[in-house]
C-alpha positions in Angstrom: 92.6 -9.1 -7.8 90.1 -11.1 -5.7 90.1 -13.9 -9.0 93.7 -14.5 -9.3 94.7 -17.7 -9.7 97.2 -19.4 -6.6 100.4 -20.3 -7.9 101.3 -24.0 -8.3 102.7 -24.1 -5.1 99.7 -22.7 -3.2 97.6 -25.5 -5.0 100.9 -28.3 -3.9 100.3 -27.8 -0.6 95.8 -27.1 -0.9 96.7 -30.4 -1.9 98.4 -31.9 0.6 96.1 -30.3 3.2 93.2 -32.0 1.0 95.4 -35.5 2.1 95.3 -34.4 6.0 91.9 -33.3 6.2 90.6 -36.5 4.2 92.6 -38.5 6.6 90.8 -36.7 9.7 87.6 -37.3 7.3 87.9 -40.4 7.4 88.2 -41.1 11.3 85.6 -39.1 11.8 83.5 -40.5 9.4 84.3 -44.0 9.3 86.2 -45.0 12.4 83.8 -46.4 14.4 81.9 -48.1 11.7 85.0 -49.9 11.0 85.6 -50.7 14.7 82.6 -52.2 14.7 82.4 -54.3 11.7 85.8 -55.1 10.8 87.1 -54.9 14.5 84.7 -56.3 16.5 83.6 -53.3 18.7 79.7 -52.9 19.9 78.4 -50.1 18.8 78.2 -48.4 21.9 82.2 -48.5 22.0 82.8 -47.8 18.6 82.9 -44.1 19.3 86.6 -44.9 21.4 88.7 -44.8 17.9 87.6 -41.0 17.3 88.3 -40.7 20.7 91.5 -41.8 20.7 92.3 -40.1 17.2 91.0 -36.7 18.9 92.9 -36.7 22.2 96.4 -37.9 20.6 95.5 -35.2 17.8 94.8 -32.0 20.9 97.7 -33.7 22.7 100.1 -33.1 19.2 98.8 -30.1 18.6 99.0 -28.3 22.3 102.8 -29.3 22.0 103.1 -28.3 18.3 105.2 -24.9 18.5 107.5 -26.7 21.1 107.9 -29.7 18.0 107.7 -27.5 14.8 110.3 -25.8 16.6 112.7 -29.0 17.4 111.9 -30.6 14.4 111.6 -28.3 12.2 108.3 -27.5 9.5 110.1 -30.2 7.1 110.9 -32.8 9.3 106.8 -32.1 10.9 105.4 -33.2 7.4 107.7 -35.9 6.6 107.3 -37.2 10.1 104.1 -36.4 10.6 102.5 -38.3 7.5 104.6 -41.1 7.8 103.8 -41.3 11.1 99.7 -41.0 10.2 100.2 -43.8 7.3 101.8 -46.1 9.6 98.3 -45.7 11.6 96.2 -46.1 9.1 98.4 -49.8 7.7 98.2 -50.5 11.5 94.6 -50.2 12.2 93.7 -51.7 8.8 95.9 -54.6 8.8 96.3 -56.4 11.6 93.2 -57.7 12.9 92.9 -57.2 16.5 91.1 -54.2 18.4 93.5 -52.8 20.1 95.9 -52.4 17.3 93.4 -50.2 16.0 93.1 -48.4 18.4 96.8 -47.9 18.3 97.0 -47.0 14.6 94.0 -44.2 15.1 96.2 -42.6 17.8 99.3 -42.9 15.3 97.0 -40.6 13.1 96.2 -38.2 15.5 99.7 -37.8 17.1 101.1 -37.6 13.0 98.6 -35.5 11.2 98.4 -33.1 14.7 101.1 -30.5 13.5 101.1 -30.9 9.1 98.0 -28.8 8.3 99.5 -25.6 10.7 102.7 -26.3 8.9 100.9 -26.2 5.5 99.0 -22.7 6.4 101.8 -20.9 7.8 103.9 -21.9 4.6 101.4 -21.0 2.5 101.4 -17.7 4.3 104.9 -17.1 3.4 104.5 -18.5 -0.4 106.8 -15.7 -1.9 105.3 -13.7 -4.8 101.6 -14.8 -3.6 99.5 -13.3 -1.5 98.6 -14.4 2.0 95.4 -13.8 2.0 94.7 -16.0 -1.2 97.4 -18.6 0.1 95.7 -19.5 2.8 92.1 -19.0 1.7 93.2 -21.5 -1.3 95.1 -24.3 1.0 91.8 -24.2 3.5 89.6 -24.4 0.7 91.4 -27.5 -0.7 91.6 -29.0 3.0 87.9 -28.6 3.5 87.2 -30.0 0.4 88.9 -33.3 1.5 87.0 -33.2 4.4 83.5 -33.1 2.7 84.6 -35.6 -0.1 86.8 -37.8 1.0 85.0 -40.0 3.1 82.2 -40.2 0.2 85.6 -41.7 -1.8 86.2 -43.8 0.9 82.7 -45.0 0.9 82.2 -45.6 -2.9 86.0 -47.5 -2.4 84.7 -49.4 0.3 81.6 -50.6 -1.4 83.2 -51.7 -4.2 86.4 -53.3 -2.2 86.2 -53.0 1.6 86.3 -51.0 4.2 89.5 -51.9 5.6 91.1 -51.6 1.9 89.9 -48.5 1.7 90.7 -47.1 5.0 94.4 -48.4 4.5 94.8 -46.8 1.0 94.8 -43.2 3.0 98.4 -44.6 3.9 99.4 -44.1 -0.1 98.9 -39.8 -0.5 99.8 -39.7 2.7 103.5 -40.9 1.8 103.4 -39.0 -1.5 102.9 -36.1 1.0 106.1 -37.4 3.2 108.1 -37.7 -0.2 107.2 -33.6 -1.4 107.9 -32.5 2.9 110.2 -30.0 1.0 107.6 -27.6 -0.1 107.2 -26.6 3.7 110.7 -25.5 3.8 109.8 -22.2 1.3 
């Protein structure tokens, strides 16, 4: 049926791709306003910490098949989301420009190669089907992309920016700590 429901593990990893794309969300959406305010940046250099995000992500992702295929899809999201926290507690907590700059590439370079991982093994999802697999997991990514940095907003207002940029780093270590899903 076109209304069935995704299995659990369809909506697991919609989920975890809801994580990923909020994290890209919020780089997108909020990186250079946080450069700017929190870091220091004028405004007409702000714009370098999406760069930076963008090139290391294309850079992961052009070598992706090479990695997946070293590494393996479990080791990717494990890796890969540590690896993108560990940008995000960078950039957010040490106060310096160029460390931030450093922690958005960390992003890039980690969340480059999780989503693909996450679509292709919802693809596979035994006893689902493919088509609703993967039209679930993008939906749920998507979703994280158009509400997530509103979260991040409504967090930052009532905290601030940089505490709610660094609190990306939590789901995206509850996304490390399930990397087994990807194995199915």
């Amino acid at each position: 049926s076109m209304f069935a429901m995704p299995s659990a593990t369809v909506l697991l990893l919609g989920l975890f791709c809801l994580v990923l794309f909020l994290a890209e969300g919020a780089i997108l959406d909020w990186g250079a306003v946080f450069l700017h305010s929190a870091r220091g940046f004028a405004i007409s250099s702000a714009g370098f910490g999406f760069a930076a995000f963008s090139v290391a992500m294309a850079t992961g992702r052009l070598l992706g098949d090479r990695i997946t295929s070293t590494l393996g899809p479990v080791r990717i999201v494990r890796l890969g989301s540590l690896v993108a926290a560990a940008g995000f507690v960078l950039a957010t907590s040490l106060p310096w420009p160029a460390t931030a700059l450093a922690g958005f590439v960390l992003v890039g370079l980690g969340a480059a190669n999780i989503v693909p991982v996450l679509f292709s093994t919802a693809g596979r999802t035994p006893g689902a089907s493919p088509g609703i697999s993967i039209a679930t997991v993008t939906t749920l990514g998507y979703a994280g992309m158009l509400t997530g940095p509103v979260a991040i907003g409504f967090l930052a207002h009532a905290t601030s920016l940089p505490l709610a940029l660094g609190a990306i780093a939590v789901p995206l270590v509850v996304v490390a700590a399930c990397a087994a899903i990807a194995r199915r």
